[in-house]
C-alpha positions as CSV (number, residue, x, y, z in Angstrom):
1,X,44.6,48.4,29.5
2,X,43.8,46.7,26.2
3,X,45.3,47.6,22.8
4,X,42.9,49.7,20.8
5,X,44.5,48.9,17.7
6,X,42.6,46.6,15.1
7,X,44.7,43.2,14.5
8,X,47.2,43.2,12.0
9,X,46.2,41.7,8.5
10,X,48.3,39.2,6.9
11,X,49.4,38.6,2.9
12,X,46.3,37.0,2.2
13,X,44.3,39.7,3.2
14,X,45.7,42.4,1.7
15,X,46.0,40.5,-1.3
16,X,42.3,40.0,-1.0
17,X,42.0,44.2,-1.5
18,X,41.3,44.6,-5.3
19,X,43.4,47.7,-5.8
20,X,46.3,46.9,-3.9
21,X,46.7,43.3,-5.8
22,X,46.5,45.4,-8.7
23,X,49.5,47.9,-7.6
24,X,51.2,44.8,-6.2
25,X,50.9,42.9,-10.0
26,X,52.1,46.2,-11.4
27,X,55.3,46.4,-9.0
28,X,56.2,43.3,-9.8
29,X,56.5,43.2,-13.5
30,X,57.8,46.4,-13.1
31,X,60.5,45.0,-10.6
32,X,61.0,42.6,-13.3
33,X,61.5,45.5,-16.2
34,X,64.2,47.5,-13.7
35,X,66.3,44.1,-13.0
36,X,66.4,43.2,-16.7
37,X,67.2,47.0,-17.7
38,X,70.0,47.4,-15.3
39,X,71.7,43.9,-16.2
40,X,71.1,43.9,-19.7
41,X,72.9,47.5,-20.0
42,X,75.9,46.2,-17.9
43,X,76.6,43.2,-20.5
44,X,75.9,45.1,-23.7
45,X,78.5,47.8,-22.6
46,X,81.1,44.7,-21.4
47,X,80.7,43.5,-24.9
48,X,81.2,46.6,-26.5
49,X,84.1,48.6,-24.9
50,X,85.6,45.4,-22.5
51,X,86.0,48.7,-20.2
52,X,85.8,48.7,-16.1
53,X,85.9,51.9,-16.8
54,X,82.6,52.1,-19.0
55,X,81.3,50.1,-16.6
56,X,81.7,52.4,-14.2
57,X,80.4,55.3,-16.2
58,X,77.2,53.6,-16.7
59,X,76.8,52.8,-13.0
60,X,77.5,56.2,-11.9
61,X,74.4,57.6,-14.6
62,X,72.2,55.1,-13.0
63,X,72.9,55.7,-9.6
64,X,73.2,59.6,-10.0
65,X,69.5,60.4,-10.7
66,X,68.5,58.6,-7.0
67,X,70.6,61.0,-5.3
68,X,67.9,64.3,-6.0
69,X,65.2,62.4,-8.1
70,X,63.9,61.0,-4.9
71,X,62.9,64.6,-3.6
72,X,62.0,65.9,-6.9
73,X,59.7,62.6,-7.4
74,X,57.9,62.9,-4.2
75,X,56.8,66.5,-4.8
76,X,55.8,65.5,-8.4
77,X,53.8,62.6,-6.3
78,X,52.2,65.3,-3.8
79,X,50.8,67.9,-6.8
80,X,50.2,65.3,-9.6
81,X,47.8,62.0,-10.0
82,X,49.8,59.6,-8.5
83,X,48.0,57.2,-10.3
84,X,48.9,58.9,-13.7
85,X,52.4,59.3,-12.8
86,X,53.1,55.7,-12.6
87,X,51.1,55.7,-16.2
88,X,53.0,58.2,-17.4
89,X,57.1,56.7,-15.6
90,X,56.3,53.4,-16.8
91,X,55.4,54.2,-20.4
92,X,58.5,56.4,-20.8
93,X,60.4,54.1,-19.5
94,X,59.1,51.3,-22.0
95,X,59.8,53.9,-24.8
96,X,63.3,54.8,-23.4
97,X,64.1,51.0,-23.1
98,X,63.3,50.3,-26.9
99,X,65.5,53.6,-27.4
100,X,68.5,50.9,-26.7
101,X,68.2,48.9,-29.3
102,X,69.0,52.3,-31.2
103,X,72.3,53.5,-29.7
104,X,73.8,49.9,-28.7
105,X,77.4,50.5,-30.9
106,X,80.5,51.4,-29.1
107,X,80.4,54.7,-31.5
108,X,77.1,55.5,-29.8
109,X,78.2,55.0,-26.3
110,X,77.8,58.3,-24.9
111,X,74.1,58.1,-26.1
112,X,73.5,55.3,-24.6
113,X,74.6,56.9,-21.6
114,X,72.2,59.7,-21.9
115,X,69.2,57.1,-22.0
116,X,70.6,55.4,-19.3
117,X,70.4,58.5,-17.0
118,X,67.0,59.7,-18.5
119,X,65.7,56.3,-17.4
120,X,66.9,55.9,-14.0
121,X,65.8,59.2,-13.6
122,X,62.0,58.8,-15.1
123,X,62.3,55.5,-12.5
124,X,62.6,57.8,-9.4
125,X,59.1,58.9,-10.3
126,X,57.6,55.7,-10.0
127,X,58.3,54.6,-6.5
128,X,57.2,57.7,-4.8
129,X,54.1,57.9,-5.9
130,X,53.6,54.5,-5.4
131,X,54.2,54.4,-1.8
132,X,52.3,57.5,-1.4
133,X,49.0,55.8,-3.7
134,X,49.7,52.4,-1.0
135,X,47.7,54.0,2.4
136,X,44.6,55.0,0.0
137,X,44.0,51.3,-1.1
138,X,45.1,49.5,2.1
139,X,44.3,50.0,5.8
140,X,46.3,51.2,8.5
141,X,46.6,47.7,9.7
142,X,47.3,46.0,6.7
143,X,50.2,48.3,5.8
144,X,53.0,46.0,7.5
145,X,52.0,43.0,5.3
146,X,51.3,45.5,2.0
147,X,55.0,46.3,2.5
148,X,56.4,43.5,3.1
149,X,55.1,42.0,-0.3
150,X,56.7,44.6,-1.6
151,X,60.0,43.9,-0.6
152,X,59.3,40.3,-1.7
153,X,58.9,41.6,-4.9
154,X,61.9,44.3,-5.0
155,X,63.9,40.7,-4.1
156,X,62.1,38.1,-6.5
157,X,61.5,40.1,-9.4
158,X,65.2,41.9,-9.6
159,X,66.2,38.4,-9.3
160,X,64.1,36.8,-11.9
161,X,64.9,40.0,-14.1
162,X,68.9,39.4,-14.3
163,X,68.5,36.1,-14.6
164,X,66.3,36.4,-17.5
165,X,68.2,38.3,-18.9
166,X,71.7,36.1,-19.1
167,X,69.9,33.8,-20.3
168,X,68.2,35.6,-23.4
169,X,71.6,37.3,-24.0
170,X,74.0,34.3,-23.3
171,X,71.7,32.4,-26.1
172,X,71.0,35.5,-28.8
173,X,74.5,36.8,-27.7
174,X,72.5,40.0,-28.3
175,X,70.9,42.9,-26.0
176,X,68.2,43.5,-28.8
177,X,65.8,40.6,-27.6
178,X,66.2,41.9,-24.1
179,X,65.0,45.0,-24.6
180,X,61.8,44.3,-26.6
181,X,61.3,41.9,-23.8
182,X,61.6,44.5,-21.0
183,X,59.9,47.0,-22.6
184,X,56.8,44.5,-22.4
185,X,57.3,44.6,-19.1
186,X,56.7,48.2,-18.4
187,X,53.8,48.3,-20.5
188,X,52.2,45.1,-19.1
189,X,52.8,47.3,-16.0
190,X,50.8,50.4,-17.5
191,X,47.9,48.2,-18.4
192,X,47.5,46.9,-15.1
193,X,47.6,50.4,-13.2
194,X,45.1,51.9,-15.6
195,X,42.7,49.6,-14.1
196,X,43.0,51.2,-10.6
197,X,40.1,53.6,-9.3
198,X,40.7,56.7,-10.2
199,X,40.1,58.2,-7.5
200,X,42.7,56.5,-5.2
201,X,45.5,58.6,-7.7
202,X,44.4,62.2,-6.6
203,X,46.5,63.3,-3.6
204,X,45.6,65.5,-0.7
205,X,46.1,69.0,-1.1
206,X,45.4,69.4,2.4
207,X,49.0,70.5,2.9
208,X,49.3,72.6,-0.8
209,X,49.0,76.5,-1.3
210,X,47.4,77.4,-4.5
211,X,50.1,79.0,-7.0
212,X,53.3,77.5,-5.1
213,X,56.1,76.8,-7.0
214,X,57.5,73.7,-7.1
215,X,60.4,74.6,-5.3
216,X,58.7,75.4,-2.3
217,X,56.6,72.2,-2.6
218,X,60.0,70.5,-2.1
219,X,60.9,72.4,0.5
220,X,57.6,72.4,2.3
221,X,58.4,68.8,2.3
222,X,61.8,69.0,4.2
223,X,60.2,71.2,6.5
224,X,57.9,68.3,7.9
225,X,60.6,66.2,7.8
226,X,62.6,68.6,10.0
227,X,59.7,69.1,12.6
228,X,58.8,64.9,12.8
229,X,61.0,63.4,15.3
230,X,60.1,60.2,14.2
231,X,60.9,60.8,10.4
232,X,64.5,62.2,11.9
233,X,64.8,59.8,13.7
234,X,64.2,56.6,11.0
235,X,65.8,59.0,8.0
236,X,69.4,59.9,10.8
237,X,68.9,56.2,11.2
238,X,69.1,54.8,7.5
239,X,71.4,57.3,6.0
240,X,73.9,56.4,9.4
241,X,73.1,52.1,8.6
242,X,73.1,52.6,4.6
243,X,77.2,54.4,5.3
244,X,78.0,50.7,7.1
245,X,76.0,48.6,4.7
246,X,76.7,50.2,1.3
247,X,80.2,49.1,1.6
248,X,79.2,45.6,2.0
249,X,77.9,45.9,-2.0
250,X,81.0,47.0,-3.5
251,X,83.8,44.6,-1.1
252,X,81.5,41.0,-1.1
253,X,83.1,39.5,-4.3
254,X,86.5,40.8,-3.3
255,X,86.4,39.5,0.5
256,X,85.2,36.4,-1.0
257,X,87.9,35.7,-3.2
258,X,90.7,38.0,-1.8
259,X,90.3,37.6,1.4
260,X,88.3,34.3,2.2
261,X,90.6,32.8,-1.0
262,X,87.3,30.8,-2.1
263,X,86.0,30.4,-5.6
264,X,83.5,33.2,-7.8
265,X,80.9,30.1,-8.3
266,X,80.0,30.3,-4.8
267,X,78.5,34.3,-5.1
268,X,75.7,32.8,-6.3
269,X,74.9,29.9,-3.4
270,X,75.4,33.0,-0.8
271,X,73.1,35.3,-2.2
272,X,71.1,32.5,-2.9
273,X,70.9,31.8,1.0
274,X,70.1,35.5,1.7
275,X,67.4,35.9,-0.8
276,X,65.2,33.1,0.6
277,X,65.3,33.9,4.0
278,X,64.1,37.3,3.0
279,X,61.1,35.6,1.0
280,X,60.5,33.4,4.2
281,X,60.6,36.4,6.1
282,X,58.1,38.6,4.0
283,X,55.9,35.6,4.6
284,X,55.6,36.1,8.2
285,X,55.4,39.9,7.8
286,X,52.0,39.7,9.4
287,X,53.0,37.9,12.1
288,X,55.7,40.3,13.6
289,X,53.3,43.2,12.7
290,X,50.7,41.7,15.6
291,X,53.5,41.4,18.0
292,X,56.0,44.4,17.6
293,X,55.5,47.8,16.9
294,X,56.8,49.3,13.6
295,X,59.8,50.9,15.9
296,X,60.5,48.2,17.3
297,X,60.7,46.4,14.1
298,X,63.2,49.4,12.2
299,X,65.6,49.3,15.6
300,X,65.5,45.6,15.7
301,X,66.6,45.6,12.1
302,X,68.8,47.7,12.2
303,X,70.6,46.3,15.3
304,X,70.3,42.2,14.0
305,X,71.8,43.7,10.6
306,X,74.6,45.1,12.6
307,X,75.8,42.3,14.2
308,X,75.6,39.9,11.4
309,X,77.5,41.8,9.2
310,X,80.0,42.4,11.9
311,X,80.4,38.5,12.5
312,X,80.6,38.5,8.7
313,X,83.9,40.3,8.6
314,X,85.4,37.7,10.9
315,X,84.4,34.3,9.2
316,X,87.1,31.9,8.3
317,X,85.5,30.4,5.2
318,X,82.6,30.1,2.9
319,X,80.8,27.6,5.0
320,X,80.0,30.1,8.0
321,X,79.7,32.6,5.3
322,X,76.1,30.6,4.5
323,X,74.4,31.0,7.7
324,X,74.9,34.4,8.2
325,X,73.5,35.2,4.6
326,X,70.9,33.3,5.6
327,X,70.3,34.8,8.8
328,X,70.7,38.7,7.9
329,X,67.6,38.2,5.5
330,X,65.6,37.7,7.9
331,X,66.2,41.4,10.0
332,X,66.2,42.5,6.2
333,X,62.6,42.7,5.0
334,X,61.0,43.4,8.5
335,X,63.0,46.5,8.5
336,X,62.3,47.6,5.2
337,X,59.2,46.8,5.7
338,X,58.4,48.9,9.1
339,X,60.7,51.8,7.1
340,X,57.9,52.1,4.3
341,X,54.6,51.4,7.1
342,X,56.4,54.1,9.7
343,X,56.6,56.5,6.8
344,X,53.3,56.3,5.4
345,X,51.3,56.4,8.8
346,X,53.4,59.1,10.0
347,X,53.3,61.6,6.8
348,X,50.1,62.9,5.8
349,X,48.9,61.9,2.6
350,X,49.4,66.0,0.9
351,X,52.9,65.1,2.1
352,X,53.6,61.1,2.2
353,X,55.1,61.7,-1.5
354,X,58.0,64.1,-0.3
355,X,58.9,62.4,2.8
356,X,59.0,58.8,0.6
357,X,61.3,60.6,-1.8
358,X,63.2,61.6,0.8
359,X,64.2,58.9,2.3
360,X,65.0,57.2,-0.7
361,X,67.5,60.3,-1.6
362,X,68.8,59.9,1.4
363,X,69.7,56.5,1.1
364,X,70.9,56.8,-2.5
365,X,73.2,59.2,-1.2
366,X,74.6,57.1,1.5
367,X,74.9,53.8,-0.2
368,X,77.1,55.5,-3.3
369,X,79.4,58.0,-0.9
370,X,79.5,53.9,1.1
371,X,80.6,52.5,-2.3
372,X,82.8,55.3,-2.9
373,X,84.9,55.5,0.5
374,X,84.8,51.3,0.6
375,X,87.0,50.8,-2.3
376,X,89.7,53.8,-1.0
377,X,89.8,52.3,2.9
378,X,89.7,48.7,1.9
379,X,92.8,49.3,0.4
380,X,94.2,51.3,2.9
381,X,93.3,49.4,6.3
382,X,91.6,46.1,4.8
383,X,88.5,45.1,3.8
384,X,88.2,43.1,6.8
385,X,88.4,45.8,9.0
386,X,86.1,47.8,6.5
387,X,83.2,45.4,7.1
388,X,83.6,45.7,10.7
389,X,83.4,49.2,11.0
390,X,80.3,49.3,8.6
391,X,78.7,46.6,11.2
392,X,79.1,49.1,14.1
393,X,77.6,51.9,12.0
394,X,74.5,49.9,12.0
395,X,74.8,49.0,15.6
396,X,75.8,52.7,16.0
397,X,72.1,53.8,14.0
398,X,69.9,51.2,15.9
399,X,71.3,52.9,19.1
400,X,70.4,56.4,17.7
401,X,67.2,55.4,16.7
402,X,66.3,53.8,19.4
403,X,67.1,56.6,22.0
404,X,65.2,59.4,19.4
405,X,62.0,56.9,19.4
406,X,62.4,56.4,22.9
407,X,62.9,60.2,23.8
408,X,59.7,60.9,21.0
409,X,57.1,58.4,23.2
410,X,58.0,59.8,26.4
411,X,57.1,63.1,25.1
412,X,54.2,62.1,23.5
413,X,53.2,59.7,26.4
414,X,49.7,59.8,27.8
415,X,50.0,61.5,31.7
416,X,49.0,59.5,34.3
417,X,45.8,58.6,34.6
418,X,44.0,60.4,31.6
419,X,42.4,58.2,29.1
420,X,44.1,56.2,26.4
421,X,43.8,57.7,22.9
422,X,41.9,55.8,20.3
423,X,43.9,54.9,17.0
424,X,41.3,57.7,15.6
425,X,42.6,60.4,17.7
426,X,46.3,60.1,17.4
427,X,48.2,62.5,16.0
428,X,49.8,61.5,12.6
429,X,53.8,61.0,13.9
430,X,52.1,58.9,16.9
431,X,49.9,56.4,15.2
432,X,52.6,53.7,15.8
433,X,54.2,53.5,18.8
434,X,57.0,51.3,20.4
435,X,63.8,48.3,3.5
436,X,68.4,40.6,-1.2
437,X,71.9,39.7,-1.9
438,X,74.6,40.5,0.2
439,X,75.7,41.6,-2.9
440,X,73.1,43.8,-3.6
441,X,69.9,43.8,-1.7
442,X,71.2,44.6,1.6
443,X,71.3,47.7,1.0
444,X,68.1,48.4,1.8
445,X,66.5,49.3,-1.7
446,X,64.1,50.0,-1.3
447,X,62.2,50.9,-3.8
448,X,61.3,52.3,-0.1
């Protein structure tokens, strides 16, 4: 029996797609904007209060408004433009950014954190409706290579955007310039997405009842989530993988000096090593999309993650410490990738928005309770031991994905000898059969 499917396309030829190199140009400036923002906050508060603890004020209102705004930005995404939602986050986010410049005194600290949160949570808007605006301007075949682009960007452009910005600061010895500079950004992003169709912005409201709230638009959301197997099955997956691999972002630079007794300059080299095997891999996204299915793809991920990480808790010294940064990139970006391409072809498009919001709550959620419970059991059995156990909770989640998966094709298997079903006539949660530093971007950010 041949395989129905049309062949997988590869960077260039979704890059050839008019309004997807336009969403991918606007992603990554925006990329840029979000890594410059974050980073340029961080060392205008260290300058200000020389506080861990402000520090960690301003992390937690970052990280706070990913925990809901990703549910509450994909129904936004579902009943709005999704086209003029990313106008709309982006210029706010430009005006918020400038709003900096404003409140950056130590006596207007507790402003600044009140901008802080408002941007982050203006931010959670974006993404959503992004992924959701994605399957209208690409085709179901190019969505593997659309999305891994996408993680190229989430890993180049956050990059490029703290770098950027120590440099600008460490030569003004000012946030100021920063700011005006990433505010550019955002609205270099705006200009670009206003030159998208139109009509690619208006979602489906295939799925919408006239006069519903807005509450039950979010919960109309969960709903499909609950009655998708597949969606249980990759969100049970991540929220399990992101509890192992969240801790990994708080206990790195500790393990690495504490533990492995080796110097601070080498952070940089490591996540060096990580962050271009994940731009090699995103380059042969294509590839691996016209051999393995996405499902394969998330449980291989998941699993090759696993392992790494748990070989990582048992090196002796910096130098094996390389290749494995090296090597976890590459399980990385496929998986994020077939995360994003599993979601969009198995949502409908009245409901992609919700069920990408989601999934990025969901993470959020279990990266910072990760963070959180890292810090209080390193201490208490070892970091060591810490990153071990986080290592088996990936293996643990590729296991439990894999069986759900499995369990979901058998039911939805074609009986013997009826006809194969053309790509045309599957059912949305069946149209594939069998998401960075270690630092940082293993945690799968997705901007999913």
């Amino acid at each position: 029996m041949t395989d129905a499917r049309p062949a997988a396309m590869g960077n260039g030829a979704v890059l050839r797609l008019p309004a997807f190199r336009k969403l991918f140009a606007a992603q990554t400036i925006s990329n840029v904007g979000d890594g410059m923002t974050y980073m340029a906050l961080m060392l205008l508060v260290n300058a200000l209060t020389h506080s861990t603890a402000a520090l960690a004020v301003l992390a937690i209102a970052v990280a706070v408004p990913s925990m809901v705004g990703g549910i509450v930005g994909g129904a936004v995404a579902d009943r709005f433009d999704r086209r003029r939602i990313m106008l709309a986050s982006d210029t706010a986010r430009a005006i918020l950014v400038l709003g900096f410049t404003v409140v950056a005194t130590a006596d207007r600290l507790p402003i600044l954190y009140l901008v802080a949160f408002a941007q982050a949570a203006i931010g959670t808007l974006f993404s959503p409706a992004r992924g959701a605006l994605i399957p209208r301007a690409v085709p179901a075949e190019g969505l593997m290579a659309a999305n891994g682009l996408g993680q190229l960007s989430n890993v180049v452009c956050s990059l490029l955007g703290t770098t950027v910005t120590g440099i600008v600061f460490a030569l003004t010895g000012s946030a100021w310039p920063v700011f005006i500079l990433d505010a550019v950004t955002f609205l270099a992003s705006v200009a670009i997405v206003y030159r998208v169709d139109r009509a690619l912005g208006t979602p489906s409201h295939e799925a919408h009842v006239a006069g519903a709230s807005f509450a039950s638009s979010v919960t109309a959301g969960l709903r499909v989530i609950a009655a998708s197997r597949t969606l249980i099955a990759t969100l049970l997956g991540l929220f399990v993988a992101m509890l192992g691999m969240g801790a990994i972002n708080i206990l790195f630079v500790p393990f690495l000096i504490n533990v492995l007794h080796e110097s601070p300059a080498w952070v940089g080299p490591v996540e060096g090593a990580q962050t271009l095997s994940m731009v090699l891999a995103a380059a042969l996204i294509g590839t691996l999309a016209s051999r393995f299915s996405a499902r394969s793809m998330v449980v291989g991920g998941l699993a090759g993650t696993g392992v790494v990480i748990a070989l990582f808790s048992q090196v002796p010294n910096v130098w094996v410490l390389f290749p494995l940064a090296f090597l976890v990139g590459w399980f990385v970006t496929p998986l994020n990738a077939a995360v994003s391409t599993l979601v969009q072809t198995t949502a409908k498009d009245a409901m992609r928005g919700r069920v990408l919001g989601a999934l990025n709550a969901a993470m959020s959620t279990a990266t910072i309770v990760s963070t959180a419970a890292a810090g209080v059991f390193g201490a208490a059995i070892g970091i060591r031991m810490v990153v071990l156990i986080g290592g088996l909770l990936c293996i643990a989640a590729a296991v439990g994905t894999g069986v759900l998966f499995w369990l979901d094709g058998r039911r939805v298997a074609t009986p013997a000898g009826a006809a194969a079903p053309t790509p045309a006539t599957l059912a949305p949660e069946t149209t594939l059969l069998p998401e960075a530093t270690l630092a940082r971007d293993v945690a799968l950010a997705h901007e999913a």
